[in-house]
N, C-alpha and C positions, 0 to 999 in steps of 0.2 A: 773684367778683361782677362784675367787669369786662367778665369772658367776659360773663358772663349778659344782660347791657343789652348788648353789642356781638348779640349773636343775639337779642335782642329789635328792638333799630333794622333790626337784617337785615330782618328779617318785616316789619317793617312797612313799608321800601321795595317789598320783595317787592309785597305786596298791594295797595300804590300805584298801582305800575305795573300789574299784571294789572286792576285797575278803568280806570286813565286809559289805556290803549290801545285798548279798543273806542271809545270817544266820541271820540278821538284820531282813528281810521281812519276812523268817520266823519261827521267834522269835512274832513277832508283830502279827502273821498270828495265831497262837498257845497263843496269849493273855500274853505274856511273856515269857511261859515258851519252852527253847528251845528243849526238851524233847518231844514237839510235835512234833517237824518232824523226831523223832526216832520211833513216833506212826506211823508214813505211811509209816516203812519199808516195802519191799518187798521180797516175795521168792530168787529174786536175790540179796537183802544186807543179804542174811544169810552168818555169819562167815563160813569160813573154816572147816569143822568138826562139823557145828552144834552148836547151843547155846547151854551155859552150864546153870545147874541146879544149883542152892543154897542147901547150906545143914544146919542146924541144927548142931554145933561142937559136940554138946551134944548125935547124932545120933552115936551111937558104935555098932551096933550091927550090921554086914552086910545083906545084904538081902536074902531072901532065895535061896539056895544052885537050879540051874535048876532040879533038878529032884523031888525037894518038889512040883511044881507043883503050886496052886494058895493055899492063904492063905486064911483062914477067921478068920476076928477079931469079938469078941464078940461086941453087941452094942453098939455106938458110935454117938456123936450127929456135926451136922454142918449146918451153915445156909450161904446162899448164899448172900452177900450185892449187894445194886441199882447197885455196878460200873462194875458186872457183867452183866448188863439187853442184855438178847438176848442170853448168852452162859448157863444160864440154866439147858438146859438139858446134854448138853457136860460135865458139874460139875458134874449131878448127875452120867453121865454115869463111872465117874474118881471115885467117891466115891464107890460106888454099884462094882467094880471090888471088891475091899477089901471085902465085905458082912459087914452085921450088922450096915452099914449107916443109920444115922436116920438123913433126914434133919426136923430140927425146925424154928421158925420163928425169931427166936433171941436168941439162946440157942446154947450151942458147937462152936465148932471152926469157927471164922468167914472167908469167903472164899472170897475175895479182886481180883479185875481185873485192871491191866493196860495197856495204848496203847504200852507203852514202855518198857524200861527193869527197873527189879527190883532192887531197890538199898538198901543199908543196909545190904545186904548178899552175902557174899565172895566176890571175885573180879570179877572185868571183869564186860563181860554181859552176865549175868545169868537173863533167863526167868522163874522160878520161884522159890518159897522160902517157907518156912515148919519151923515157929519159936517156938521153945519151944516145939517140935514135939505135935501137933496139938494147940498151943495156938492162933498161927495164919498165916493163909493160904495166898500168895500174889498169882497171877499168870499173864504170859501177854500172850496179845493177838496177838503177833509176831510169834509165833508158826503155823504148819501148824495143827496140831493133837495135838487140845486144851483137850480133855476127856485124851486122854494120858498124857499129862503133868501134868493135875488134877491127874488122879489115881496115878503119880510117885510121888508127894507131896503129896497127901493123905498117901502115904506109908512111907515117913518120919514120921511117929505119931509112927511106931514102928522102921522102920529097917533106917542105911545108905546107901549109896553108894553101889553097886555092882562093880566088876572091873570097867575101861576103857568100853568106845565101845554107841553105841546106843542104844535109850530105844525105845523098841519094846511091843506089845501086846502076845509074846510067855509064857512068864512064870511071875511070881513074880520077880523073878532073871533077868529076861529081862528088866523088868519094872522101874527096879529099877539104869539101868544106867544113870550114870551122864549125858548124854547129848541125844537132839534132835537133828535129823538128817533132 
């Protein structure tokens, strides 16, 4: 009997270890943090339906109704920080949908990049986030259609959520749904 539970406890350090090794490697591979290897997602680990968007609780106002058509805000400032380096222009193309964007060199909303997904806003995994509607901007880089996700979180500085469904470049109202497809 003694045998039997000492070659049971075996196997089951066994299979311990062959599970905590890979996330081990890379864990160590990402310098700790295991959140790197949610940075080398792929097209194919997209959830079901598309990641969702973070919102702002404080966002009440729905977005505009499809037939208003694109909005323009009066000027408005944002600067892009280093952990964006290379998406750039995708930011400014997310900003400049709204009109009256003024990027600065450290002034306005600061506009924040990660490999992975954004945490501190709502549940789940939400690729981007719109704090204090434009106090501060997160966005990841897991997205296929990064300026889209930028102009959808740029548009939390004034409106929330549009129903359900995908966020598309047809209207403000399109723009404006909770998730990427």
């Amino acid at each position: 009997m003694f045998t039997l539970i000492r070659r049971l406890a075996g196997a089951a350090v066994a299979a311990t270890l062959v599970l905590a090794v890979p996330v081990t490697s890379a864990a160590a591979a990402g310098n700790g943090d295991v959140r790197s290897v949610t940075a080398r997602a792929t097209q194919a680990d997209t959830p079901v339906g598309g990641y969702r968007t973070g919102e702002d609780p404080s966002a009440k106002e729905l977005a505009p109704a499809p037939e208003d058509g694109g909005v323009r805000a009066s000027a408005w400032n944002y600067h892009i920080t280093a952990s964006c380096g290379g998406r750039e222009s995708q930011i400014r193309q997310g900003a400049n949908y709204w009109g009256g964007a003024v990027e600065t060199a450290s002034s306005g909303t600061p506009v924040e990049c990660t490999g992975g997904y954004v945490q501190g806003c709502g549940s789940g995994l939400v690729v981007g986030c719109n704090w204090g509607a434009g106090d501060r901007i997160m966005l990841s880089t897991l997205v296929n259609d990064f300026a889209l996700l930028a102009a959808h979180e740029f548009g939390h500085n004034w409106y929330g959520h549009s129903p359900a469904g995908c966020a598309n470049w047809a209207s403000a109202y399109e723009v404006m749904r909770p998730t990427m497809c």
